[in-house]
C-alpha positions as CSV (number, residue, x, y, z in Angstrom):
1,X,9.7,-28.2,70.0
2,X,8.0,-26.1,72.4
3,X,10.9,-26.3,74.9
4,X,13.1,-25.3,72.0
5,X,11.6,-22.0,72.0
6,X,11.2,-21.2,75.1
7,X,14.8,-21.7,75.1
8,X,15.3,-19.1,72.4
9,X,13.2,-17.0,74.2
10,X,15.0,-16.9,77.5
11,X,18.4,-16.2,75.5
12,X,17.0,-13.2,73.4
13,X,15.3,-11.9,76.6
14,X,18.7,-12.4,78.4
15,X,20.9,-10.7,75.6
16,X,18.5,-7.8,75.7
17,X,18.9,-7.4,79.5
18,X,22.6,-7.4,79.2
19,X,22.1,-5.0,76.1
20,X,20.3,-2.4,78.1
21,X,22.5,-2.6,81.1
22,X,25.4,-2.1,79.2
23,X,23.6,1.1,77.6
24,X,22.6,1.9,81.1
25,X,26.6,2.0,82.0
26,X,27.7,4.4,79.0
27,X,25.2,6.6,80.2
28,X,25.8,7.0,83.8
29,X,29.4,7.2,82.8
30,X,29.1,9.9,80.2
31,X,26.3,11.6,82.7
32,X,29.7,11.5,85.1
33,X,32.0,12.8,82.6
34,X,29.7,16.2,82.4
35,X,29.5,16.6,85.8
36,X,33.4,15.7,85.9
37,X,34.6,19.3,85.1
38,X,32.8,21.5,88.1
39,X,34.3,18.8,90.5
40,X,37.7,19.7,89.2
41,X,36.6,23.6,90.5
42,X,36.2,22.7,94.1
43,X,39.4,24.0,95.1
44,X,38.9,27.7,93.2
45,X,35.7,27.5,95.0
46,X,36.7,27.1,98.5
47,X,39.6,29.4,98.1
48,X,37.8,32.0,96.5
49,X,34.6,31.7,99.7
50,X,37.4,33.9,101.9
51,X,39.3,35.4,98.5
52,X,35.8,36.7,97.1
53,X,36.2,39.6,99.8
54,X,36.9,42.6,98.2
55,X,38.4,44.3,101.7
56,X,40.1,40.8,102.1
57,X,44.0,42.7,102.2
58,X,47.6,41.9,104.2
59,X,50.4,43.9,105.4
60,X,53.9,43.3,104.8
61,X,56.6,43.6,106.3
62,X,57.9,46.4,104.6
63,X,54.4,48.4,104.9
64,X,53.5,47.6,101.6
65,X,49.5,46.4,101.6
66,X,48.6,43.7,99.2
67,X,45.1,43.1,97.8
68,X,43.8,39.3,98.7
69,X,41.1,39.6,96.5
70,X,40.6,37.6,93.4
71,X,37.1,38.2,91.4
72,X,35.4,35.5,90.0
73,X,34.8,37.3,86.9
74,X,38.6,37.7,86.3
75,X,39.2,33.8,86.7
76,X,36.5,32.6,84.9
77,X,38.0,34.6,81.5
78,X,41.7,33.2,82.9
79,X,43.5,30.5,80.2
80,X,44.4,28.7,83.6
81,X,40.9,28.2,85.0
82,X,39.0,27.4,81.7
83,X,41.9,24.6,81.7
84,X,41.0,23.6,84.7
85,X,44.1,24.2,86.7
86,X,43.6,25.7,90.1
87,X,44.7,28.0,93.1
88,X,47.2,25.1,94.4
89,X,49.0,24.4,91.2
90,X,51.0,27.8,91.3
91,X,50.1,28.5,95.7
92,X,51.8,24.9,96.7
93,X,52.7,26.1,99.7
94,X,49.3,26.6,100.3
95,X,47.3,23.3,101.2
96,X,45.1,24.2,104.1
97,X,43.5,27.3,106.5
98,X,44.6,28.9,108.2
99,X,48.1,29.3,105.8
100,X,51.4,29.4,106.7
101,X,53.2,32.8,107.4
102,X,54.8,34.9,104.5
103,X,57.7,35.6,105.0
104,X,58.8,37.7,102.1
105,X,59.3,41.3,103.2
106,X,57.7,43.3,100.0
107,X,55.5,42.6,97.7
108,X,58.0,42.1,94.8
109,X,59.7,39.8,96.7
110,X,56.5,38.1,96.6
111,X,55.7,37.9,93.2
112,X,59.4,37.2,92.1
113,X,58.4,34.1,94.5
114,X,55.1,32.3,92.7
115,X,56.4,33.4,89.4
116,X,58.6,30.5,89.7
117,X,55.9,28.6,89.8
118,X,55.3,28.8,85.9
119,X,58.5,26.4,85.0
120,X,56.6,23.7,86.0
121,X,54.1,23.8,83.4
122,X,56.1,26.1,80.7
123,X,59.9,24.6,81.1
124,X,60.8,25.4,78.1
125,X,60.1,29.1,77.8
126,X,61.3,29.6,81.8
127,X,64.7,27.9,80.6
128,X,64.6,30.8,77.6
129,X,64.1,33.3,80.3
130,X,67.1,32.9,82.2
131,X,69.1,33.6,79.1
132,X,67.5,36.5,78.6
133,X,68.6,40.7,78.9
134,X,65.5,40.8,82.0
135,X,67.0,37.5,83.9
136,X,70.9,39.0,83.8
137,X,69.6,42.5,85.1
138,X,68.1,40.8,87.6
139,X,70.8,39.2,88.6
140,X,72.8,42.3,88.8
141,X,70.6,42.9,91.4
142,X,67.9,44.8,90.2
143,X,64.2,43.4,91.4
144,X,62.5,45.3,89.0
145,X,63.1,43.6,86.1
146,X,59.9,41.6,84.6
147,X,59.2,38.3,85.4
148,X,56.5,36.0,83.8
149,X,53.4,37.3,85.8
150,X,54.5,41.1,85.0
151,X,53.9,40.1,81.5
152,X,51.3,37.5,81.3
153,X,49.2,38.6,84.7
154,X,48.6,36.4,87.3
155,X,44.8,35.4,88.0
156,X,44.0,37.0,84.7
157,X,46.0,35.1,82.1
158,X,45.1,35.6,78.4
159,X,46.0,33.9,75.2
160,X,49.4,35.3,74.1
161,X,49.1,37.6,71.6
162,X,45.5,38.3,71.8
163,X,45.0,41.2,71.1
164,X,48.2,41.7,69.0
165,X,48.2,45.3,70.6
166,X,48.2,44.3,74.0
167,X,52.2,43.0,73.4
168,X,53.6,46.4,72.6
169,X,51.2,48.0,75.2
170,X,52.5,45.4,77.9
171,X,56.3,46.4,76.8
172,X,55.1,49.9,77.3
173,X,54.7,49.4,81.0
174,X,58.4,49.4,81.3
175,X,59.8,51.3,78.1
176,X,57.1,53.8,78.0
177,X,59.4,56.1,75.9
178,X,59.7,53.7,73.4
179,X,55.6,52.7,72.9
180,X,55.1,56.3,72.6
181,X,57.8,56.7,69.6
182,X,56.3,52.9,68.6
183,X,52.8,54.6,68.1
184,X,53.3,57.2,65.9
185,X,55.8,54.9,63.6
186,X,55.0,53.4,60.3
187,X,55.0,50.5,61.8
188,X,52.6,51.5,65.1
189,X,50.0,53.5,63.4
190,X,48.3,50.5,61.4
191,X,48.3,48.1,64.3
192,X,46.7,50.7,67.2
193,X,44.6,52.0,64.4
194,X,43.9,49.2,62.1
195,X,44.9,46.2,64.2
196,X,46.8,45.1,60.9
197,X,48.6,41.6,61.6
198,X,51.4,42.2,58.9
199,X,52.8,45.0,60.7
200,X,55.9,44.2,63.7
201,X,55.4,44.0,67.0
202,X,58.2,44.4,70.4
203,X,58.8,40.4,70.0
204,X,58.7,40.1,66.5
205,X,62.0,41.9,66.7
206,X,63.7,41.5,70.3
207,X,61.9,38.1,71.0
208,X,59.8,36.7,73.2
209,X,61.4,35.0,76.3
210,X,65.1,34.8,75.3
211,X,65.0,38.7,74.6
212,X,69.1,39.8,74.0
213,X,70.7,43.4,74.8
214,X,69.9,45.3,71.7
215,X,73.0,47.5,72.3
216,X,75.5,44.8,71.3
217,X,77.8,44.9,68.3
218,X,76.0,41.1,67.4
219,X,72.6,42.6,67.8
220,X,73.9,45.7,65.4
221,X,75.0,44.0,62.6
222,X,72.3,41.4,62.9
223,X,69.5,44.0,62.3
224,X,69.1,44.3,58.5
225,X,68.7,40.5,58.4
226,X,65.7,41.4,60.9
227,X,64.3,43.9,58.9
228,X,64.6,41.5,55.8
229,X,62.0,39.2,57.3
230,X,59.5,42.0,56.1
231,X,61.6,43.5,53.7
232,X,62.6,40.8,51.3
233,X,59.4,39.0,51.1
234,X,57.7,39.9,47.5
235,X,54.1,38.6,48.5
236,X,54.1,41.0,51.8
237,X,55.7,43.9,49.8
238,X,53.5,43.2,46.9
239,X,50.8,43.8,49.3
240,X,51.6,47.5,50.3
241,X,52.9,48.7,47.1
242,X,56.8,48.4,48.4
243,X,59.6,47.3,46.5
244,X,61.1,43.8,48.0
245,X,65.1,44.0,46.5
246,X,65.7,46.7,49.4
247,X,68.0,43.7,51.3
248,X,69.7,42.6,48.2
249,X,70.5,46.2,46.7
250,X,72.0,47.1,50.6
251,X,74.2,44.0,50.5
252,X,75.7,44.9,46.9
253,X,76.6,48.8,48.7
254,X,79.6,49.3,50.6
255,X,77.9,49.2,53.9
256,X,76.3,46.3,53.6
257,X,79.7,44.6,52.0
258,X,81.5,46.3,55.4
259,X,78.7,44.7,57.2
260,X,78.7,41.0,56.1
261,X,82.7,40.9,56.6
262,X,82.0,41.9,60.3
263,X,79.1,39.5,60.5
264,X,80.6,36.7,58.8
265,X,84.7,36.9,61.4
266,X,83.8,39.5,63.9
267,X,80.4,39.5,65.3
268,X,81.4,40.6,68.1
269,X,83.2,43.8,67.3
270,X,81.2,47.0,67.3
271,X,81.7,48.4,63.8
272,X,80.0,52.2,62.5
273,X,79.2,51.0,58.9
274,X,75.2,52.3,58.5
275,X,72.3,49.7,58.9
276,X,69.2,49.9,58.4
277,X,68.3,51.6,62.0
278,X,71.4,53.7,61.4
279,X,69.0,55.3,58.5
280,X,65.3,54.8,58.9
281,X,65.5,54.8,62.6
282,X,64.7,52.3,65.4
283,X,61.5,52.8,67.3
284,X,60.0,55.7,65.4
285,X,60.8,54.6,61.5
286,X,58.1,56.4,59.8
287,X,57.6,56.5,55.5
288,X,59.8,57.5,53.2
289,X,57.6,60.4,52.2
290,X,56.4,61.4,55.8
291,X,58.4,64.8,56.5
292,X,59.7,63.7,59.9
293,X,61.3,60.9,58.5
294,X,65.0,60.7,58.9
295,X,65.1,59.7,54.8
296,X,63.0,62.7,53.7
297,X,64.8,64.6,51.3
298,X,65.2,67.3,52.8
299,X,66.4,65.4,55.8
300,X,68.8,63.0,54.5
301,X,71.7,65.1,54.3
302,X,71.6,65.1,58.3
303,X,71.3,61.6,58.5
304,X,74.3,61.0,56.4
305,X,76.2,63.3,58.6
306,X,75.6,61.3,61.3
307,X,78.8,59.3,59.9
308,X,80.1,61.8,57.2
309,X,80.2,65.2,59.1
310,X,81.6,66.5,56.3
311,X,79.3,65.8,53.8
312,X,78.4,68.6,51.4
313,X,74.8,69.4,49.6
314,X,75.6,67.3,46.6
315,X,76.6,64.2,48.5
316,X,72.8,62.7,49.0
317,X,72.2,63.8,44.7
318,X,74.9,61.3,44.2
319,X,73.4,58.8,46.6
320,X,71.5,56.2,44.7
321,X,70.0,55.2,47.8
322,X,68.0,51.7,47.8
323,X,66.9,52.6,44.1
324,X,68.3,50.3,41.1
325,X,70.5,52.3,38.5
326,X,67.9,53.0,35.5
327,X,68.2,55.9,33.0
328,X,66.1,58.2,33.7
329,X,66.7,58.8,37.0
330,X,70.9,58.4,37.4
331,X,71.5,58.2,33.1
332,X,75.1,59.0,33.2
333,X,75.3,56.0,36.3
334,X,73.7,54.0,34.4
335,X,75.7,54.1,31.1
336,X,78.7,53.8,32.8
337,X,77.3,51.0,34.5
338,X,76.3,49.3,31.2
339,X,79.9,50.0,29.5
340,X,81.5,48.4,32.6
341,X,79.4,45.2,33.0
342,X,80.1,44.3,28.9
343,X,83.7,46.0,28.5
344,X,85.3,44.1,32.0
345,X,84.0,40.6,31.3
346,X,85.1,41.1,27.7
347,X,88.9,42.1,28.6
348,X,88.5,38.9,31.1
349,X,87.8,36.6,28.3
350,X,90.4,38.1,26.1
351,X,93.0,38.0,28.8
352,X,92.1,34.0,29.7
353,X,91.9,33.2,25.8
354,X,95.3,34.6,25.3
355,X,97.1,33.1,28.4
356,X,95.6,29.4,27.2
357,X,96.7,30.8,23.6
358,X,100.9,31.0,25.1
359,X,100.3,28.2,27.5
360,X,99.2,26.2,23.9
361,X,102.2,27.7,22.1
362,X,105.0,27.0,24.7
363,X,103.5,23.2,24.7
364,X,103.5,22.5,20.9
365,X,107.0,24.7,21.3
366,X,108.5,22.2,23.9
367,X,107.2,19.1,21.9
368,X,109.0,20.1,18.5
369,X,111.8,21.1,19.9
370,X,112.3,17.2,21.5
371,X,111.3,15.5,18.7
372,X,115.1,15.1,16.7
């Protein structure tokens, strides 16, 4: 009996041993796992023990001097770093000191260089790019045009978008004409001044990384299906006190009929019937009831001139504009309007009762008249 439990002894005393090695395991495993992320950093670190130096610079060949510097600060705040990706992941030349020679002569040439860099980890946005208005102006030759890094920064990546400013501000670097219509727009106003989310942005209308020539004829006659994303939603409307059938009340008018023939067989034929930009404007669309507005009364009759030079003072009193036909604005419209929609279908259903009436008759006719 006594041997028994010593037996039983020995096995809970072995199965506890094993118990508490196996804890002791998980613990210097997860105590590796913490210490698992600065190892990943050694690289930035030894990079940045020569790159840390603020008077740290080169000289190109062209003359051009580039800053070697990269702050810590910067890269700890960068999307990249916090991810744990390093110097070497976009520098792959780059593997030991001292580093090869570079032989780029400016320092566009440079950066037009590492951007490349970015397909590896973004393919499918890089493939967008070279389908893009920046990649074809590039490769008509002009170096200027933006690459990913002009956009997105290099050691100082952000989260896209964040803030939702920052994307018409980076725009701005290049179309600085544009940002400063952009600003003072309906559209600009509440997202510099409010930072309101609901209002559009450069990409929400051009794009992001497949952004197309806005000067085409497709582009064009595309554009009031773009402003519809806004301007046919009832909710977002709702929200700001606008009226949401703008889109369908265009399509029923004769531009937007002229429009949707050209859309639907020939997208790719410039054609002068108004849009929406044609109108309210492009970059600098302010409000209805904002004097400088291209719609304000009193400046409507010059924007119908635009296509009907000839256009007299009581042209934009018959206009109807966006605004359903109701009696007490257009009466006389809408009466007529009210006579037509009963009096036409009515003659319709005359006309198609009295053609089955004969087609009935000539039958019945033809049957008697071959029965002896």
């Amino acid at each position: 009996m006594l041997e028994s439990r010593n037996k039983k002894t020995l096995g809970l005393f072995f199965a506890l041993a094993l118990t508490l090695a196996g804890a002791a395991l998980l613990l210097f495993a997860a105590v590796g796992s913490v210490h698992a992320g600065p190892v990943k950093q050694e690289t930035e670190a030894y990079c940045l023990s020569c790159h840390s130096n603020p008077d740290l610079s080169m000289t190109l060949p062209n003359g051009e001097a580039v800053s070697l510097f990269i702050s810590q600060e910067t890269l700890n705040h960068s999307v990249h770093s916090q991810a744990g990706i390093e110097c070497e992941a976009c520098h792959t030349e780059i593997k030991t000191y001292p580093h090869p020679k570079i032989d780029f002569n400016s320092r566009r040439e440079l950066s037009r260089s590492y951007y490349l860099a970015c397909q590896k980890c973004h393919p499918a946005n890089y493939e967008k790019t070279m389908d893009s208005i920046h990649a074809k102006i590039a490769q008509a030759g002009n170096m200027d045009a933006p690459i990913c890094t002009d956009c997105h920064g290099a050691h100082n990546v952000q989260p896209a978008g964040e803030p939702r400013s920052l994307i018409s501000t980076t725009c701005g670097k290049c179309h600085a004409q544009i940002l400063t219509d952009y600003r003072d727009s309906v559209h600009g106003k509440p997202l510099f001044e409010e930072d309101n989310p609901d209002v559009p942005v450069c990409t929400d209308c051009h794009g992001v990384h497949n952004i197309q020539d806005p000067r085409t004829s497709q582009f064009r006659i595309n554009s009031p299906d773009l402003c519809a994303r806004c301007h046919a939603d009832p909710a977002l409307m709702a929200k700001y006190g606008l009226r949401s059938d703008v889109y369908d009340l265009y399509n029923l008018s004769w531009h937007g009929v002229d429009i949707s023939v050209y859309q639907a067989r020939w997208p790719t034929i410039w054609h002068k019937s108004a849009v929406c930009i044609d109108c309210h404007g492009v970059h600098a669309i302010r409000s209805t009831d904002d004097p400088a507005s291209k719609v304000y009364p009193g400046n409507l009759l010059k924007t119908c001139q635009q296509c009907h030079p000839d256009a007299g003072l009581n042209w934009t009193a018959a206009w109807v504009g966006h605004n359903r036909i109701d009696p007490s604005r257009t009466p006389i419209l809408y009466y007529a309007e009210q006579f037509y929609s009963t009096f036409t279908p009515t003659v319709l259903w005359l006309s198609a009762i009295y053609v089955l009436l004969q087609i009935f008759h000539a039958v019945i006719d033809r049957i008697r008249r071959a029965i002896p």
